[in-house]
ROGU-289748 format. One record per residue: residue number from 0; residue in one letter; x, y, z of N, C-alpha, C, CB in turn. Coordinates in Angstrom, 2 decimals. Glycine has a CB too. Example, Ala and Ser with C-alpha at 12.3 -4.5 7.8 and 13.67 -1.06 7.14 Angstrom:
    i  aa     n_xx     n_yy     n_zz    ca_xx    ca_yy    ca_zz     c_xx     c_yy     c_zz    cb_xx    cb_yy    cb_zz
    0   A    13.19    -5.69     7.80    12.30    -4.50     7.80    13.20    -3.30     7.80    11.31    -4.47     9.05
    1   S    12.85    -2.25     7.08    13.67    -1.06     7.14    12.90     0.03     7.87    14.08    -0.60     5.72
This chain:
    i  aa     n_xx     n_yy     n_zz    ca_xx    ca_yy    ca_zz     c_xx     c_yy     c_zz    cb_xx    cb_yy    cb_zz
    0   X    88.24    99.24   104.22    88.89    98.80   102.99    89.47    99.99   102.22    87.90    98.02   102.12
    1   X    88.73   101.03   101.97    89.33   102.02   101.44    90.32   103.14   101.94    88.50   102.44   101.06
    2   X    90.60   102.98   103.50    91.93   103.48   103.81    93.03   102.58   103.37    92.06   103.71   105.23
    3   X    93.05   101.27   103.54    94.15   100.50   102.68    94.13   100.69   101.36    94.11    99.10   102.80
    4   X    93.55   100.90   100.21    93.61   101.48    98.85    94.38   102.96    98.81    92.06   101.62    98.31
    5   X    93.54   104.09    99.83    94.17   105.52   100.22    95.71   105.01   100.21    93.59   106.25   101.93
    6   X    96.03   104.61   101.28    97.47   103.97   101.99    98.23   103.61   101.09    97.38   102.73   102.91
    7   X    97.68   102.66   100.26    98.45   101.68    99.24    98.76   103.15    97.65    96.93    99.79    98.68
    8   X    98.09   103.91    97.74    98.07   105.11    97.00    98.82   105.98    96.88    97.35   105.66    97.18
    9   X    99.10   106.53    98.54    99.80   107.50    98.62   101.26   106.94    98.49    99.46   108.24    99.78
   10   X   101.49   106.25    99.38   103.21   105.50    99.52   103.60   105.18    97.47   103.06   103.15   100.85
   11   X   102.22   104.62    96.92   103.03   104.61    95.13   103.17   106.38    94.71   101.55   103.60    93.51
   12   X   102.43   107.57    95.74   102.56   108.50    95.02   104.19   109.20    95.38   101.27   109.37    95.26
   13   X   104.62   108.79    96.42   105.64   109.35    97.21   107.01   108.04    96.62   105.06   109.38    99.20
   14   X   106.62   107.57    96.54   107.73   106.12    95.67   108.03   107.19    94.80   106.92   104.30    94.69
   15   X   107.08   107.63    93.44   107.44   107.91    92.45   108.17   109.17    92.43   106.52   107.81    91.76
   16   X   107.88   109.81    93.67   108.58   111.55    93.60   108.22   112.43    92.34   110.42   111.54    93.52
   17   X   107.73   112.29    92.34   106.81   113.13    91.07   105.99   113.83    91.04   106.23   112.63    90.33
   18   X   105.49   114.83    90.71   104.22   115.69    90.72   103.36   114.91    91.86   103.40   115.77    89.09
   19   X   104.21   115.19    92.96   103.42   114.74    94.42   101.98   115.72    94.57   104.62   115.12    95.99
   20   X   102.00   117.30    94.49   101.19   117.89    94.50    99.83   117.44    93.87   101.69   118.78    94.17
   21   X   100.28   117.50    92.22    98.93   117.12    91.44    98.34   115.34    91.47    99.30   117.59    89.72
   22   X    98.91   114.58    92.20    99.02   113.41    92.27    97.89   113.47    93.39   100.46   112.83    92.48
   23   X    98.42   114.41    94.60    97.84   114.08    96.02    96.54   114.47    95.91    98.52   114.78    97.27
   24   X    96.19   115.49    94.24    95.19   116.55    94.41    94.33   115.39    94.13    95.15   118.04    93.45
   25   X    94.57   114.41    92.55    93.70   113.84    91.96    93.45   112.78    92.83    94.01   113.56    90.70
   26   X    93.58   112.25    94.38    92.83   111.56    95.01    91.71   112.33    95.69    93.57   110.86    95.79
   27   X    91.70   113.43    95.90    90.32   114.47    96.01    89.17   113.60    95.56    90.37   115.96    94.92
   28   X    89.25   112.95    94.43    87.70   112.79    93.46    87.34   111.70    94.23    87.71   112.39    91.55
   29   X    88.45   110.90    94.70    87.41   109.44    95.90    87.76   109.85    97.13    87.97   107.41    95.85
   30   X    88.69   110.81    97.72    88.44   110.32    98.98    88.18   111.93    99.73    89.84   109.24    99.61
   31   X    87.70   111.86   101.01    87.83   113.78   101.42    89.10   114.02   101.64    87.05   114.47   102.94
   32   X    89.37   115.45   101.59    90.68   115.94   102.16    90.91   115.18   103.16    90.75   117.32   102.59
   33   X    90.11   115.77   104.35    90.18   114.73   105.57    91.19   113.83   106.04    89.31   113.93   105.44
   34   X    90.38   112.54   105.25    91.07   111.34   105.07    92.29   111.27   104.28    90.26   110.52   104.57
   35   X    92.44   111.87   103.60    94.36   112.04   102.44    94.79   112.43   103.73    94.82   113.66   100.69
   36   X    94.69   113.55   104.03    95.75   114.55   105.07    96.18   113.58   106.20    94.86   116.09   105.90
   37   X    94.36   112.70   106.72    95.04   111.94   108.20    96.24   111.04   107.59    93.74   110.72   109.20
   38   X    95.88   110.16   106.48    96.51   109.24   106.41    98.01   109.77   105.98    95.81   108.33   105.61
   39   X    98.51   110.69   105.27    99.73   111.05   105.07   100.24   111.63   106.36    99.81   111.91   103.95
   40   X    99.51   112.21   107.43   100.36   112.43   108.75   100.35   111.09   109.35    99.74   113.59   109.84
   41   X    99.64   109.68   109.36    99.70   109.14   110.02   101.04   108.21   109.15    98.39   108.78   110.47
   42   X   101.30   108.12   108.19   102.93   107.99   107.64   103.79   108.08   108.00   103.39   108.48   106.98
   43   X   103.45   109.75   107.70   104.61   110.57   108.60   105.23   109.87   109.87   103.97   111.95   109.19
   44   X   104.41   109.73   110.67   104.20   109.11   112.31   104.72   107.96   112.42   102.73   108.87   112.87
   45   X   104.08   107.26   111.07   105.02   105.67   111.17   106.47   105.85   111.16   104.76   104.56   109.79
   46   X   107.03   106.23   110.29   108.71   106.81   109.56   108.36   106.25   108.00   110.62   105.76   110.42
   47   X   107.27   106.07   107.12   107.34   105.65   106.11   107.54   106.66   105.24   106.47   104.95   105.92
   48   X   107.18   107.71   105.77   107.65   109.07   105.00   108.11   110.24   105.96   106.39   109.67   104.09
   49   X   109.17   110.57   105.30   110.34   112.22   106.10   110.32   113.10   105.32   112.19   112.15   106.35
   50   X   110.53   114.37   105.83   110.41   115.46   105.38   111.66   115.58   104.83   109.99   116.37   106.21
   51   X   111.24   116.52   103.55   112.85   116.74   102.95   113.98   117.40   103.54   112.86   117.44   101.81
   52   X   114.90   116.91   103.54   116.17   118.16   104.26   116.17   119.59   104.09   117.62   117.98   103.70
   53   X   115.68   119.96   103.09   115.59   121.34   103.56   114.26   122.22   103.50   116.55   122.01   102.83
   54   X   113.30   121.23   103.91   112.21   121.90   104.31   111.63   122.03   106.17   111.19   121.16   103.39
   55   X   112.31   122.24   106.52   112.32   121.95   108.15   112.34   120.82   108.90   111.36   122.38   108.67
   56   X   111.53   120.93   109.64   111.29   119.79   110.80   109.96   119.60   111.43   112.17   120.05   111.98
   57   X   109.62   118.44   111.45   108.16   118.43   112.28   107.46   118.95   111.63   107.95   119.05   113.55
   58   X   105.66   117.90   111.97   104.36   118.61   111.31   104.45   119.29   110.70   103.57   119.13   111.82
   59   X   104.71   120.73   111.62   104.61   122.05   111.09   105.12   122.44   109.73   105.20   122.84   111.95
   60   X   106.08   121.61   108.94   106.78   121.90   107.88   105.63   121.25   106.76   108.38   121.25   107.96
   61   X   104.94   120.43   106.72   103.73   120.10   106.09   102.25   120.34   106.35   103.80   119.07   106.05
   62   X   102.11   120.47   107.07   100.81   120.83   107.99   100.51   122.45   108.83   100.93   119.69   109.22
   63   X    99.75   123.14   108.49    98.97   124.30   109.41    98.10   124.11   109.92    98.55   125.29   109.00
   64   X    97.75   124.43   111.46    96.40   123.82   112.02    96.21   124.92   112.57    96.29   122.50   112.98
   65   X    94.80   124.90   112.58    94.24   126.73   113.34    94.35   126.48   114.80    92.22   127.39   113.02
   66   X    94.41   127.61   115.44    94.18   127.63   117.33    93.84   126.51   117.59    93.01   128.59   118.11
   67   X    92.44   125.79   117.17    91.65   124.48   117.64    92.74   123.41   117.87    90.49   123.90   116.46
   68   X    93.62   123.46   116.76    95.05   122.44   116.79    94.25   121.15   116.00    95.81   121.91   118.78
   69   X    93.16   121.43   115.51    92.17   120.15   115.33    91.77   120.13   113.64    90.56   120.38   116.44
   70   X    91.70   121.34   113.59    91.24   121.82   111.68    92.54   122.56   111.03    89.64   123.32   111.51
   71   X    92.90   121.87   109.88    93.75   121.58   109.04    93.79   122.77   107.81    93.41   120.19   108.63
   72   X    94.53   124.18   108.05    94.11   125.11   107.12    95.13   125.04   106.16    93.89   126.46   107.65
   73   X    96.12   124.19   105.90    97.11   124.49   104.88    97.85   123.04   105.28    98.08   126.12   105.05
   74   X    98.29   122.19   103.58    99.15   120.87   103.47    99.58   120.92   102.66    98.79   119.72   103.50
   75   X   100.72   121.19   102.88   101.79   120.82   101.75   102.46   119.39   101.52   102.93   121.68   101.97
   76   X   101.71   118.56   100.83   102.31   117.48   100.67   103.49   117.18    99.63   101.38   116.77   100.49
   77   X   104.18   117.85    98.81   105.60   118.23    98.22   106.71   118.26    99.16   105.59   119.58    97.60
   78   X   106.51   118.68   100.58   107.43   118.84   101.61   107.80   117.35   101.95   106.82   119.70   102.85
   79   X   106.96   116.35   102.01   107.33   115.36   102.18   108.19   114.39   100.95   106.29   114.97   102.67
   80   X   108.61   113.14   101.81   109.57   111.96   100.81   109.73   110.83   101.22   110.98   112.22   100.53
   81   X   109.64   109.77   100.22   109.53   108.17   100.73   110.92   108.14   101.27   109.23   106.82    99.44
   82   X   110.75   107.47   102.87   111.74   106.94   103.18   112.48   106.29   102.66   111.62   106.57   103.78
């Protein structure tokens, strides 16, 4: 139930284009990083959200993952935008 609340969260935070950063931060207090990060790459993945035009291309333009390819050392969720 509470990835559909997450879900239903992020897409109103990315609607609004607005202080995406401090928006994405203040879901910290209910949910783990973790879970924000999967669910905004798994967005991504749908096409419900694209990266801005001039912030690159692919993952990599929002996302850093160490060697493991598995742990998540840096997200920039500002790079992204509601389709």
């Amino acid at each position: 139930m509470s990835k559909d609340i997450l879900r239903d969260r992020i897409i109103e935070i990315y609607k609004s284009d607005e202080g995406i950063n401090g928006k994405i931060g203040d879901l910290k207090t209910a949910f783990p990083d973790g879970e924000i990060i999967e669910k905004v790459e798994q967005l991504y993945e749908e096409g419900v959200l694209t990266i801005r035009s001039d912030k690159g291309s692919g993952k990599e333009a929002f996302l850093d993952k160490a060697d493991s390819d598995k742990e998540v050392t840096n997200f920039y969720p500002e790079v992204l935008k509601y389709k």
